[in-house]
C-alpha positions as a Markdown table, in Angstrom:
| # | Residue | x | y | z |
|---|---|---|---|---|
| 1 | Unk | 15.5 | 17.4 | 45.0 |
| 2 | Unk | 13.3 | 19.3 | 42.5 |
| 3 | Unk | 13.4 | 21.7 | 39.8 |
| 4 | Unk | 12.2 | 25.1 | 41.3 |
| 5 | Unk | 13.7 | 27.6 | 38.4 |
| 6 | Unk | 15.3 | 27.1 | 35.2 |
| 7 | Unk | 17.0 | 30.7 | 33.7 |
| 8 | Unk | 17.8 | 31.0 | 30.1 |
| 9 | Unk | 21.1 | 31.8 | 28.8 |
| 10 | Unk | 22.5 | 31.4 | 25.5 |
| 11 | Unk | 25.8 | 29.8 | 26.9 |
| 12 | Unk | 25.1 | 27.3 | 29.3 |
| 13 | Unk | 22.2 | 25.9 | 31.1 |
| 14 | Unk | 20.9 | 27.1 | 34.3 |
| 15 | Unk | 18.7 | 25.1 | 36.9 |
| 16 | Unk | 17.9 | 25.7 | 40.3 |
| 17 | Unk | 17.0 | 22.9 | 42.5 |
| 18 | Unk | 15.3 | 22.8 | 46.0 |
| 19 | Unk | 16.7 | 20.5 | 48.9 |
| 20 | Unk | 17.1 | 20.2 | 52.6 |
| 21 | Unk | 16.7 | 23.7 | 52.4 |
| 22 | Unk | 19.5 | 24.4 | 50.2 |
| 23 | Unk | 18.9 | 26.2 | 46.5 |
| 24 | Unk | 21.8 | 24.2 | 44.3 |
| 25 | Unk | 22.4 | 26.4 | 41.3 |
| 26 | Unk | 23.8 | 24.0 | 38.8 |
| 27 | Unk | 25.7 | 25.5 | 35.1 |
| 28 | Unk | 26.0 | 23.0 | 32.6 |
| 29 | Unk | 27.5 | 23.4 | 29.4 |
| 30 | Unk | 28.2 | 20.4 | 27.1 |
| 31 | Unk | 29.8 | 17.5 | 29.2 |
| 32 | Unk | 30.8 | 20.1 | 32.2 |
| 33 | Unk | 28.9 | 21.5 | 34.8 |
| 34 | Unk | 29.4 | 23.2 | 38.0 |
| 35 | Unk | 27.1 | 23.7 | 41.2 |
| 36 | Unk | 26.9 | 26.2 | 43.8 |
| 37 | Unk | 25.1 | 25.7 | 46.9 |
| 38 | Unk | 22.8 | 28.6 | 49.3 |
| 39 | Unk | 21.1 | 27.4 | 51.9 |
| 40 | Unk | 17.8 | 29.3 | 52.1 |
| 41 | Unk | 18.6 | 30.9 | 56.0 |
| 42 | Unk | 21.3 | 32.7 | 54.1 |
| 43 | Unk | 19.1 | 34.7 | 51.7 |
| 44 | Unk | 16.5 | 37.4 | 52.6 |
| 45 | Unk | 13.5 | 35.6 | 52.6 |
| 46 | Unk | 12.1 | 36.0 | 49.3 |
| 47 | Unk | 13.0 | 32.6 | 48.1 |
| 48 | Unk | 14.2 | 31.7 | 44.5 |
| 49 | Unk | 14.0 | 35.3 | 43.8 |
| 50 | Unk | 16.9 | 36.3 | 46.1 |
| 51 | Unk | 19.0 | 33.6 | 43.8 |
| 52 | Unk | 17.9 | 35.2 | 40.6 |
| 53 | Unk | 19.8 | 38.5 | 42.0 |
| 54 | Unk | 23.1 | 36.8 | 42.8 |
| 55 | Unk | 23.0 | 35.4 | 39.4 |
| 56 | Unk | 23.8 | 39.0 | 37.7 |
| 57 | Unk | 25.7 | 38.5 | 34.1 |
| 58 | Unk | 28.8 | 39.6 | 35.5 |
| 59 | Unk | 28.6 | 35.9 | 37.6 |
| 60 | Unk | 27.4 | 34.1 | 34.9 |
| 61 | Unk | 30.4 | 35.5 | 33.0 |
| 62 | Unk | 32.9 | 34.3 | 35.8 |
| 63 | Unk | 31.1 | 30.6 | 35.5 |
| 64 | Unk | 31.7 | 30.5 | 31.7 |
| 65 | Unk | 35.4 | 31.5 | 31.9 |
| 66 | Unk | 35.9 | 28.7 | 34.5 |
| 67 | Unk | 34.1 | 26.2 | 31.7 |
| 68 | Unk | 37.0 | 27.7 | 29.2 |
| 69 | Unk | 39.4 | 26.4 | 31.9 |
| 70 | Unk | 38.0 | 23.0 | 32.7 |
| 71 | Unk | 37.7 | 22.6 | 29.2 |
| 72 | Unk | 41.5 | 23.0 | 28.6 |
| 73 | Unk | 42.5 | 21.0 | 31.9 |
| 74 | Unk | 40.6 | 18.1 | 30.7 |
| 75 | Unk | 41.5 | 18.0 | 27.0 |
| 76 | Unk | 45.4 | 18.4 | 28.3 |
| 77 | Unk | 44.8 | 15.2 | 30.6 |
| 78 | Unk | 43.1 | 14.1 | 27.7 |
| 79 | Unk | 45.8 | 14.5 | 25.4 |
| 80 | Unk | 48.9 | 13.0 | 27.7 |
| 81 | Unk | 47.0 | 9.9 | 27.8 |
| 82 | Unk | 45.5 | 9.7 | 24.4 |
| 83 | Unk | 43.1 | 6.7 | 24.7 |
């Protein structure tokens, strides 16, 4: 796997990785991350810059609420077991 792409954003980390002919677009913020998988027959050919346009802000917006969520789910888990 390698690093092809690596996108700024102010609230969470973006890399895009190159494998088996996949792109895996991983978010990471803090201790969380999520990963989304395209494989490359699926896009129209212009490579890593056909990911770029699927990751508009509106997505990126979606992926941050759901880091709101798995932060909550966690700490509740968290919190019933308090270690």
């Amino acid at each position: 796997m390698r690093v092809v792409a690596e996108l700024p954003h102010p609230e969470c980390k973006i890399t895009i990785f190159s494998m088996n002919q996949k792109f895996i677009i991983k978010f990471e913020q803090g201790t969380f991350e999520q990963s989304y998988k395209l494989a490359e027959l699926d896009l129209s050919g212009g490579g890593v810059n056909d990911v770029f346009e699927i990751l508009d802000e509106e997505f990126i917006q979606t992926v941050i609420s759901k880091f709101k969520i798995m932060r909550t789910d966690f700490t509740a888990a968290y919190n019933r077991h308090q270690y």
